[in-house]
N, C-alpha and C positions, 0 to 999 in steps of 0.2 A: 244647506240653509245656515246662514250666519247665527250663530250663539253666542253674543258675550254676553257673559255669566257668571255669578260669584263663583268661584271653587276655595270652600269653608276652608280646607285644610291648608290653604296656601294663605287665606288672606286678602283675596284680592280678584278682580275679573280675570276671567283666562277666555280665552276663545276655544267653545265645545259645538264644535261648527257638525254637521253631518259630516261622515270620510271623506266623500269628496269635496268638500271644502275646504278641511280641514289645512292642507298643505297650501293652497292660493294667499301669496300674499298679502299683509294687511293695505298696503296703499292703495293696491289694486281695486280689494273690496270699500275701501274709504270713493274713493273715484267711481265706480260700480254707484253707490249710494248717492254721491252727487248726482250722477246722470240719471237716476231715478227719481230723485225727489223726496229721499229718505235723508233728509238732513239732520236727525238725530243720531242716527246711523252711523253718520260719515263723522261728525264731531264725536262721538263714542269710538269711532276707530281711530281716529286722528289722537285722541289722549291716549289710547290703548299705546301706541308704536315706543312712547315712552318705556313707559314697564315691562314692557315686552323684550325691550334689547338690554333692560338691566342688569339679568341675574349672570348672563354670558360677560356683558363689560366688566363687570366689575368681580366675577371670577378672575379674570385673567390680570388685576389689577393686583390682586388677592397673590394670587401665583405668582406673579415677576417682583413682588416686593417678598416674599420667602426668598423665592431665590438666592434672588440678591442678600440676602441675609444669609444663607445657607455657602454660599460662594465667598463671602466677607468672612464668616466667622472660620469657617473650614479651610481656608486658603489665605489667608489676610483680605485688608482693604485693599490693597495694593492690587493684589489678582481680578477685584470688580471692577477696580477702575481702568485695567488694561482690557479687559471681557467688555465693558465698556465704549472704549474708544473702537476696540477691533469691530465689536458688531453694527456702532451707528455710523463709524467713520468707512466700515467697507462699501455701505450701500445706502445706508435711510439717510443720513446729514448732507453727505455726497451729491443725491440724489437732486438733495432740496437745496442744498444749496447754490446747484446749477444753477436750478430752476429757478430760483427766486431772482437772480443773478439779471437776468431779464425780464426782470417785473420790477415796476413801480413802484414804489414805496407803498402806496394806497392800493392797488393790488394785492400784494402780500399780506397786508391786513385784511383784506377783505377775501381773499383765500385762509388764512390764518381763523379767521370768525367763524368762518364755515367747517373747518377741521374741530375749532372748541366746541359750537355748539352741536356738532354730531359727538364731543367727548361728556356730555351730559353734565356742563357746568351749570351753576349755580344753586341756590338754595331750595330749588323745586326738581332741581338733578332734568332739567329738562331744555337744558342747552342756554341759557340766560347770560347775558352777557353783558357789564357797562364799557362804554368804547367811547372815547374821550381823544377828542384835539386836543392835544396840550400844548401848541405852540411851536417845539422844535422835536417835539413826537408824539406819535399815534400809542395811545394805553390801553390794552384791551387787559380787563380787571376782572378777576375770577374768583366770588365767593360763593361755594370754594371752587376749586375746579375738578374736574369731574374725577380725577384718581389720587396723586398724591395728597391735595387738601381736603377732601372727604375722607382718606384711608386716614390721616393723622385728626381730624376731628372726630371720628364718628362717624354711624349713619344713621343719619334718622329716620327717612322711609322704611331702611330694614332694623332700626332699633337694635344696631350694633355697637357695639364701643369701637374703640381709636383702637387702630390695631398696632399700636406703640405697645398697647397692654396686654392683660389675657383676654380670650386664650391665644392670641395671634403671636404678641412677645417678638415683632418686626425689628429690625433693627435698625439701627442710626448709628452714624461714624461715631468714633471714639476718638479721634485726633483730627485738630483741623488740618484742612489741605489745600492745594492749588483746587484741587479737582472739587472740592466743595465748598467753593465760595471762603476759604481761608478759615472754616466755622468747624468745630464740631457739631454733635447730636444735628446733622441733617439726615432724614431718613434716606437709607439706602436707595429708595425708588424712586427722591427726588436728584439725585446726581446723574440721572440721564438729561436733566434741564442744565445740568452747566455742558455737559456734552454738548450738548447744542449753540452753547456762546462758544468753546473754546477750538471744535475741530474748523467754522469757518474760520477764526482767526489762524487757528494753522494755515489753511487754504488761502488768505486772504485778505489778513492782517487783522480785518472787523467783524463782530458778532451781526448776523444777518438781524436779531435783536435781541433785548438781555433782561434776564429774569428780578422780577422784582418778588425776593422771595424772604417772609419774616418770621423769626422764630415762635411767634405765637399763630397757632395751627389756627384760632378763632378770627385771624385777621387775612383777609383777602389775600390771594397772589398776581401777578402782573406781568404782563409780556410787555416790553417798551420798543416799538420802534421808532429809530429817529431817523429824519426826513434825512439828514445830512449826515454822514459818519465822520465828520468835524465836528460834530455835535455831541459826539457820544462822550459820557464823562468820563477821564481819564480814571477812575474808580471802579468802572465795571471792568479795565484789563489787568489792573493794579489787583482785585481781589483773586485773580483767576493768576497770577504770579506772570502777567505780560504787560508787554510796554506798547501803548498808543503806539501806532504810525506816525507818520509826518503829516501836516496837511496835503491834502489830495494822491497818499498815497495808500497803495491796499485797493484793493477790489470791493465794492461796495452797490 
């Protein structure tokens, strides 16, 4: 029998279902409740899915920005940003880069929307997204987005601080780089987003698309992709210490 239910000690509804329900998927029982006609039921399960995959996402959010802290101060910056390049360039950028490679511009963003809102953007942390034609590229704009711009603001659902501060004490570069947008004090967690401009341009001369990222943590971040890689401004290869291609050249 489905039970969502406050549990005092946490804060918040948990599912205290009988054992054997306990382990059945919530969509499942959200879909179960449509087909029955318990439509309170199903929209109670359907917000539940939020909170439910919280505390696990954003542990491990929690986790890879230590690290990366732990790997930076212990080994220099130098050794994150080669741990870096070796882990997303061996397999995950690779990967997507292929892939993206044959897909549409409009595609891409609309696979790209579907990866943000399962990252639990926006200020309800429940996938929110503004997605804007701008002309000569697609902005999909994240306030904040669901890992590095929540981990540097705060949270406010769990009523934690910016874990720039204590007790987390995360860290952020100490000298600017290629590798972080030419900027000091970027948080170590956000330089797997320039990972993501600079290994396609290895591969390909252009960023599949390019981080709109600004030093006040309270202000939105932004994926930009543009329709045309002639289009892209000669500033997003310039800050990452690369030179534009020629027109119609590169892989794009």
């Amino acid at each position: 029998m489905l039970r969502l239910s406050d549990m005092i000690k946490v804060g918040r509804k948990v599912r205290q279902d009988d054992w054997p329900d306990l382990g059945r998927a919530t969509p499942a029982l959200a879909a179960e409740a449509v087909d029955d006609g318990r439509g309170d039921d199903a929209k109670a399960l359907a917000d539940y899915t939020i909170p439910e995959g919280k505390a696990l996402h954003d542990l491990f959010c929690d986790w890879l920005w230590d690290l990366f802290t732990q790997i930076a101060e212990r080994h220099g910056e130098e050794e994150l940003h080669q741990m870096l390049r070796k882990t997303q360039g061996g397999w995950m950028m690779k990967r997507t880069w292929r892939g993206f490679l044959n897909l549409a511009v409009e595609e891409r963003v609309q696979l790209t929307a579907e990866i943000m809102r399962a990252h639990r953007c926006g200020p309800e942390q429940d996938g929110g997204l503004d997605i804007t034609d701008e002309g000569d590229h697609y902005n999909i704009s994240m306030d904040p987005c669901g890992s590095g711009g929540r981990m540097r603001r705060g949270d406010p659902v769990d009523g934690t601080p910016s874990r720039l501060g204590p007790p987390y004490e995360f860290g952020a570069t100490k000298a600017a780089h290629d590798w972080s947008w030419g900027k000091k004090d970027v948080p170590y967690y956000c330089i797997h987003c320039v990972m993501n401009e600079t290994l396609p341009m290895e591969w390909g001369g252009h960023p599949l698309w390019v981080t709109g990222y600004d030093a006040d943590p309270d202000k939105p971040c932004s994926w930009k992709f543009y329709k045309r890689a002639d289009d892209i401004p000669e500033e997003y290869y310039r800050r990452v210490g690369r030179e534009k291609p020629g027109p119609g050249e590169g892989r794009y």
